[in-house]
C-alpha positions in Angstrom: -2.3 8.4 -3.5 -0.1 6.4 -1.1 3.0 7.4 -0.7 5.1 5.1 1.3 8.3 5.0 2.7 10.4 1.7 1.9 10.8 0.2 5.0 11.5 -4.0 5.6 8.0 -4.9 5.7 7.3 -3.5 2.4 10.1 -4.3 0.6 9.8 -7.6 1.8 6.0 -8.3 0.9 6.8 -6.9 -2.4 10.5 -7.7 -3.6 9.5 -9.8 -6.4 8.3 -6.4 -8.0 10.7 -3.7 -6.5 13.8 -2.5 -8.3 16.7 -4.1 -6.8 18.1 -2.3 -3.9 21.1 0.3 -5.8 20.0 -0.2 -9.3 18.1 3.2 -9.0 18.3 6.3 -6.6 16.3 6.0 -3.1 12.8 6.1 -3.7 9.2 6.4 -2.1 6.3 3.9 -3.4 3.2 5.2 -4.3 0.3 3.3 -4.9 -4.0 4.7 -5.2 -6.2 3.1 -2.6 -8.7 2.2 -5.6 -5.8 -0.1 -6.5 -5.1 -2.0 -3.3 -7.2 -5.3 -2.4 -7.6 -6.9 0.8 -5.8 -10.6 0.4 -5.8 -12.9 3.3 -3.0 -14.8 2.3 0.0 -12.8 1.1 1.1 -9.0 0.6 1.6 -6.6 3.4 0.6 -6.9 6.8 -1.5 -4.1 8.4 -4.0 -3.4 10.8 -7.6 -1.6 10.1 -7.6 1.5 12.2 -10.7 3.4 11.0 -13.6 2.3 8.4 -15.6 4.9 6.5 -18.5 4.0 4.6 -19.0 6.6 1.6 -22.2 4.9 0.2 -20.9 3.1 -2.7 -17.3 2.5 -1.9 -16.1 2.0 1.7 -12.3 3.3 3.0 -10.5 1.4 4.8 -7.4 3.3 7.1 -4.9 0.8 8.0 -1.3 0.9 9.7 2.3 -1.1 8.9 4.5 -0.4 11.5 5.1 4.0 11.0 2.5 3.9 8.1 -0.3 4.4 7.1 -2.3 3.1 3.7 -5.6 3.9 2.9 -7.5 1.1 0.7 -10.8 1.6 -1.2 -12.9 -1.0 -1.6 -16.5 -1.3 -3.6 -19.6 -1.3 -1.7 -19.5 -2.8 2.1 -16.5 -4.6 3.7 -16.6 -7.3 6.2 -13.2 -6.3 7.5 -13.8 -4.5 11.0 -11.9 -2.1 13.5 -9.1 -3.9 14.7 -8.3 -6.8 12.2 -5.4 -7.7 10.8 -5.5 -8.5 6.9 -2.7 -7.9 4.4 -2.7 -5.8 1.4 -1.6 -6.6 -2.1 -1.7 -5.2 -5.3 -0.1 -5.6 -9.0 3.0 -4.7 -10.1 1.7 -2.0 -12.9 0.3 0.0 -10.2 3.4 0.8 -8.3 4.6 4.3 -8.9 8.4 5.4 -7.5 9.1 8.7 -6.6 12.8 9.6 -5.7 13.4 10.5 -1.8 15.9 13.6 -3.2 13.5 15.4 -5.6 10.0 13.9 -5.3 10.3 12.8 -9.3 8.2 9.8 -10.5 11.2 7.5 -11.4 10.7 4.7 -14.6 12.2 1.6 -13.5 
């Protein structure tokens, strides 16, 4: 799992989905890499940094700004070393997990 710290860029990308800044406690997002797609178009900007192909599924490690998210994706990817793509994913597989006590939070 991703665990990611909130930061502008991804509370930006996403703050159609996000709790409203105050309405809960501080909180970390987590999100699987089996549940990110590549979207050229809109989500969160990153850079690939590393590509490993396991066979059937291929990882991709990518960076936004301090962080880094690791995407699966099915089979081969065209995405390559170096490009920039953005990330997106749905609402129902964002998971919160307070900053104080590492607790999955319901929102």
């Amino acid at each position: 799992m991703n665990i990611l710290n909130m930061d502008r860029s991804l509370r930006d990308a996403f703050a159609a989905v996000l709790p409203v800044e105050n309405s809960i406690e501080p909180y970390r997002l987590g999100v699987r890499p089996e549940n990110i797609e590549v979207s050229g178009e809109s989500g969160l900007a990153v850079k690939v940094e590393t590509i490993e192909y396991l066979g059937a599924d291929t990882l991709l490690m990518c960076r936004s700004l301090e962080q880094e998210i690791v995407v699966s994706v099915s089979g081969m990817s065209d995405v390559r070393v170096g490009d920039q793509v953005k990330l997106n994913w749905e609402s129902k597989h964002i998971h919160l997990f307070s900053l104080a006590t590492g607790q999955r939070l319901e929102y």
